[in-house]
C-alpha positions as CSV (number, residue, x, y, z in Angstrom):
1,X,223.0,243.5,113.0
2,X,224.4,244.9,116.1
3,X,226.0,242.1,118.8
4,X,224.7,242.1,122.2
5,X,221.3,243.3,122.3
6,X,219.2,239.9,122.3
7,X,219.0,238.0,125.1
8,X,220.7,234.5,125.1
9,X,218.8,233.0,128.3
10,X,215.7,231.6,125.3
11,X,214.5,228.3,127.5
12,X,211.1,226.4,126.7
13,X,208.2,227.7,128.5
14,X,204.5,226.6,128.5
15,X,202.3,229.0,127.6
16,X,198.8,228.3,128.7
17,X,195.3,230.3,127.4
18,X,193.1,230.9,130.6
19,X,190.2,231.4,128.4
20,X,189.7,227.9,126.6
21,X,192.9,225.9,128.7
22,X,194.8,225.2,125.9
23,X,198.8,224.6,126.3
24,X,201.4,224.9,123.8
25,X,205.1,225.2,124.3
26,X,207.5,227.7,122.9
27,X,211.2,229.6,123.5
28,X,210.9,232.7,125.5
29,X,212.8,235.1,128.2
30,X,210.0,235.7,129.7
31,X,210.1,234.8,133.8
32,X,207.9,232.9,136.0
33,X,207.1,232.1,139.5
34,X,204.8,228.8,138.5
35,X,205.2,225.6,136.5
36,X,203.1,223.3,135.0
37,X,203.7,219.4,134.3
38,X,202.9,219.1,130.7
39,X,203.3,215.9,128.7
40,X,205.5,214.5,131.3
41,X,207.7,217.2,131.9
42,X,208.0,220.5,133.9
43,X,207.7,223.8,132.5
44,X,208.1,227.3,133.5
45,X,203.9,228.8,133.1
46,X,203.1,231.6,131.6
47,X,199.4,232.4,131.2
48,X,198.0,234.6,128.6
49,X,194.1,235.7,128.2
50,X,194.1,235.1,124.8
51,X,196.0,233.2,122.1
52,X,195.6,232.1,118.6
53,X,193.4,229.5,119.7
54,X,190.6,231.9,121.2
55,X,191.3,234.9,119.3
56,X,188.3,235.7,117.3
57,X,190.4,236.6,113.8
58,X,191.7,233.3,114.0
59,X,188.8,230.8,115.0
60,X,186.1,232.7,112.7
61,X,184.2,233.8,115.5
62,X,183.9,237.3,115.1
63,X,181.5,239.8,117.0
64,X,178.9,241.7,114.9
65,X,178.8,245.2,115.9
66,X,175.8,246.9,115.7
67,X,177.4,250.5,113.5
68,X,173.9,251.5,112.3
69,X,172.4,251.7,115.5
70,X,175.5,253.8,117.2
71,X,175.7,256.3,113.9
72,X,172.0,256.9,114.4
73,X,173.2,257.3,118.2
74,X,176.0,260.2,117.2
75,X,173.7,261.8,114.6
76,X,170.7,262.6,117.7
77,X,173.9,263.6,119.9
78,X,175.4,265.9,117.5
79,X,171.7,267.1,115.8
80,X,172.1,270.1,117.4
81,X,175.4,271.6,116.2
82,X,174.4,271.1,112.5
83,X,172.3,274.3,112.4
Protein backbone atom coordinates (compact mmCIF):
# COMPACT_ATOMS: atom_id res chain seq x y z
CA UNK A 1 0.00 0.00 0.00
CA UNK A 2 1.03 3.43 -0.73
CA UNK A 3 2.02 5.83 2.63
CA UNK A 4 0.24 8.97 3.05
CA UNK A 5 -3.08 8.85 1.52
CA UNK A 6 -5.41 8.00 4.58
CA UNK A 7 -6.19 10.37 6.85
CA UNK A 8 -4.90 9.92 10.51
CA UNK A 9 -7.31 12.59 12.30
CA UNK A 10 -10.07 9.00 12.79
CA UNK A 11 -11.95 10.34 16.28
CA UNK A 12 -15.32 8.85 17.55
CA UNK A 13 -18.27 10.42 16.22
CA UNK A 14 -22.07 9.78 16.85
CA UNK A 15 -23.91 9.05 14.13
CA UNK A 16 -27.57 9.53 14.55
CA UNK A 17 -30.59 8.17 12.02
CA UNK A 18 -33.20 11.16 11.71
CA UNK A 19 -35.68 8.69 10.50
CA UNK A 20 -36.19 6.32 13.51
CA UNK A 21 -33.55 8.43 16.21
CA UNK A 22 -31.32 5.84 16.68
CA UNK A 23 -27.58 6.59 17.78
CA UNK A 24 -24.56 4.56 17.46
CA UNK A 25 -20.97 5.54 17.69
CA UNK A 26 -18.24 4.88 15.29
CA UNK A 27 -14.49 6.26 13.90
CA UNK A 28 -14.71 8.81 11.14
CA UNK A 29 -12.98 12.02 9.48
CA UNK A 30 -15.95 13.24 8.83
CA UNK A 31 -16.50 17.10 10.35
CA UNK A 32 -19.22 18.63 12.32
CA UNK A 33 -20.56 21.80 13.61
CA UNK A 34 -23.00 19.96 16.40
CA UNK A 35 -22.61 17.53 19.28
CA UNK A 36 -24.67 15.36 20.97
CA UNK A 37 -24.39 14.02 24.82
CA UNK A 38 -24.64 10.36 24.39
CA UNK A 39 -24.30 7.96 27.31
CA UNK A 40 -22.63 10.50 29.36
CA UNK A 41 -20.26 11.89 27.00
CA UNK A 42 -19.99 14.45 24.16
CA UNK A 43 -19.72 13.62 20.70
CA UNK A 44 -19.14 15.20 17.46
CA UNK A 45 -23.09 14.60 15.42
CA UNK A 46 -23.46 13.57 12.32
CA UNK A 47 -26.91 12.85 11.01
CA UNK A 48 -27.69 10.51 8.31
CA UNK A 49 -31.38 9.79 6.68
CA UNK A 50 -31.00 6.41 6.71
CA UNK A 51 -28.89 3.67 8.33
CA UNK A 52 -28.87 -0.04 8.80
CA UNK A 53 -31.46 0.34 11.30
CA UNK A 54 -34.17 1.82 8.81
CA UNK A 55 -32.99 0.64 5.73
CA UNK A 56 -35.56 -1.59 4.26
CA UNK A 57 -32.86 -4.60 3.03
CA UNK A 58 -31.88 -4.78 6.43
CA UNK A 59 -35.12 -4.60 8.70
CA UNK A 60 -37.28 -6.88 6.16
CA UNK A 61 -39.53 -4.23 5.34
CA UNK A 62 -39.38 -3.95 1.77
CA UNK A 63 -41.82 -1.96 -0.59
CA UNK A 64 -43.91 -4.00 -3.11
CA UNK A 65 -43.79 -2.49 -6.40
CA UNK A 66 -46.51 -2.67 -8.46
CA UNK A 67 -44.36 -3.99 -12.21
CA UNK A 68 -47.48 -5.44 -13.76
CA UNK A 69 -49.42 -2.47 -13.58
CA UNK A 70 -46.38 -0.11 -14.99
CA UNK A 71 -45.50 -2.87 -17.99
CA UNK A 72 -49.20 -2.69 -18.89
CA UNK A 73 -48.46 1.21 -18.61
CA UNK A 74 -45.34 1.12 -21.26
CA UNK A 75 -47.07 -1.42 -23.49
CA UNK A 76 -50.32 1.34 -24.12
CA UNK A 77 -47.45 4.10 -24.33
CA UNK A 78 -45.39 2.34 -26.81
CA UNK A 79 -48.69 0.46 -28.77
CA UNK A 80 -48.27 2.63 -31.35
CA UNK A 81 -44.63 2.16 -32.66
CA UNK A 82 -45.16 -1.68 -32.87
CA UNK A 83 -46.89 -1.47 -36.23
Amino acid sequence: MRKGIHPENYRVVAFKDMSNGDVFLNRSTAKSNETIDFEGTSYPLIKLEISRTSHPYFTGKTKLVDTAGRIDKFKTKYAKFSK
